[in-house]
C-alpha positions, 0 to 999 in steps of 0.5 A, spaced: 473 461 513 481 459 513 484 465 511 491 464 509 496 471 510 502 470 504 506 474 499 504 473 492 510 471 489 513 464 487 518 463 493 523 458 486 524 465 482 521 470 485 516 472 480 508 473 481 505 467 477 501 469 471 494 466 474 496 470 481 497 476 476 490 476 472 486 474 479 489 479 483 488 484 478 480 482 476 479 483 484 481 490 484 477 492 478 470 487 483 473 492 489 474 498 485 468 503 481 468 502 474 464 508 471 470 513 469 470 515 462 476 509 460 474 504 464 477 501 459 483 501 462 482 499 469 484 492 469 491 494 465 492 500 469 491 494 476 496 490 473 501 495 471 501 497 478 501 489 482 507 489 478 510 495 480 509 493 487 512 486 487 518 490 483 519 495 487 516 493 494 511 486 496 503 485 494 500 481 500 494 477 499 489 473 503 486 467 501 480 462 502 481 456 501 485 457 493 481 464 492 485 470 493 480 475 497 483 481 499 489 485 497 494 489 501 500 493 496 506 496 500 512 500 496 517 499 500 522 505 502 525 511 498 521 506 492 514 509 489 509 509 483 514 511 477 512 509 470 519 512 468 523 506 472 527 502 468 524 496 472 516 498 472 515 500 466 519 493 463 514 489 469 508 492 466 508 500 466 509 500 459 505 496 455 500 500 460 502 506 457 501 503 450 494 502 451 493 510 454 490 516 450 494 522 449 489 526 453 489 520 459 497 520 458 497 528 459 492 527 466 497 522 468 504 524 466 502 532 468 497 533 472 495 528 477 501 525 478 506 532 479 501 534 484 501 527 488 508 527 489 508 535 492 502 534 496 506 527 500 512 531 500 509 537 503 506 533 507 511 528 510 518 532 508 522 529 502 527 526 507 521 522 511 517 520 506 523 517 502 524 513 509 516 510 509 512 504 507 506 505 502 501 502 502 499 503 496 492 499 494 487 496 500 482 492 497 478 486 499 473 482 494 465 484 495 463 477 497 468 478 503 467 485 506 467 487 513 469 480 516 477 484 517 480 481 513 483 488 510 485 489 517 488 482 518 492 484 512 494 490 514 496 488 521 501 483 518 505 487 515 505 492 522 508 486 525 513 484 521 515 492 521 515 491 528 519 485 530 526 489 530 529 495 533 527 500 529 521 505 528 518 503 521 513 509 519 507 508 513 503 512 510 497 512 505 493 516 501 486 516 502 480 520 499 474 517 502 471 519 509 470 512 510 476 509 509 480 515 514 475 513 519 478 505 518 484 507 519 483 512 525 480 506 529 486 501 526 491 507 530 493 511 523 492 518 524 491 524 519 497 527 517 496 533 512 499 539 511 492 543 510 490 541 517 484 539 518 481 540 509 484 535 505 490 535 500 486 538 493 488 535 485 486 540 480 486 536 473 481 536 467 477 530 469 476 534 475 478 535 483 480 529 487 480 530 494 485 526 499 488 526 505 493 523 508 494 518 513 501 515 517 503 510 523 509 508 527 510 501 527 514 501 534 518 495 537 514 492 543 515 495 550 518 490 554 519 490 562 524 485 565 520 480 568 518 477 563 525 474 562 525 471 568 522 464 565 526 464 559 529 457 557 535 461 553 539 467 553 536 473 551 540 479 549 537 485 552 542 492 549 537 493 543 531 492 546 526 498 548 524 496 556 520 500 561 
């Protein structure tokens, strides 16, 4: 397999190409669970949110060839999922709304997402958290599990975070054991305010369960001579040596 790391975007105007889009988003509705009682709704719901992270933040893909396999969805400092941004709800966040019952609206608008925002805040801090990547959705196309693409998708970004001076936290919320558990063995570590339980959401289609999950990408630690071949200048004062 020749797997191709890149931005999904149109380097000319910026902007996620319509085929992208309607790939992207029917890969996210193959990898994620379908049986909820608007399953409808989940293919405008996953649009509506590639939007809302090309917006405000990057959406990262990983290609076979021409196929688009796997995702990687990151909101970029003091930005998050807000369907009242001016810029969100024009990319797509508000046509998203239009489709969405008043029961489903009220859940989403006054339930769910209240207390998700609490539970990152009394977690991280307003200030930190403000100050963090958000990997918002990680997803890989069934065909192509367990070959560490996910991984692979996820470590570039770390790497770009990492190539300054400047620590560069993340963050992501997951409600799955086995999702906590990749992490922990990709270096991420839990960070809950409940300690060891996870962060519980109360709302009329019932509790949903999360915890949450963090990780510093540090500049390398570099040791002087490795600059002892180096065919050019190098300056030295904001490198973290030992």
């Amino acid at each position: 397999m020749n797997l191709i790391i890149r931005r999904a975007r149109d380097e000319a105007n910026q902007n996620i190409p319509m085929e992208e889009l309607d790939e992207v988003a029917e890969l996210l509705s193959a990898s994620y669970s379908t049986n909820s009682n608007n399953a409808e709704l989940n293919l405008p719901f996953h649009r509506a949110i590639i939007e809302a992270q090309h917006v405000s933040g990057e959406n990262w893909i990983a290609l076979d060839g021409a196929r688009i396999v796997a995702l990687a969805g990151w909101f970029s400092p003091g930005r998050r999922i807000n369907p009242e941004d001016y810029h969100q709800v024009a990319a797509g966040f508000g046509a998203f709304r239009a489709q969405m019952t008043s029961e489903v609206e009220t859940w989403w608008t006054e339930e769910f997402v209240p207390q998700y925002n609490r539970m990152c805040e009394e977690t991280f801090g307003l200030e930190r958290r403000s100050q963090m990547w958000h990997l918002q959705m990680l997803c890989t196309h069934p065909d192509y599990r367990r070959q560490g693409i996910a991984s692979s998708l996820v470590k570039h970004k770390e790497k770009q975070l990492a190539t300054g001076n400047h620590l560069h936290e993340m963050r992501l919320e997951a409600s799955s054991p086995q999702v906590i558990n990749l992490f922990e063995r990709w270096g991420w570590k839990v960070a809950s305010s409940t300690g060891s339980q996870p962060n519980v959401i109360h709302t009329n289609y019932g509790e949903l369960h999360f915890c949450c999950i963090e990780k510093t990408a540090e500049p390398p630690i570099l040791t002087r001579d490795m600059f002892g071949q180096c065919p050019f200048q190098v300056e030295t004062s904001s490198l973290l040596f030992v």
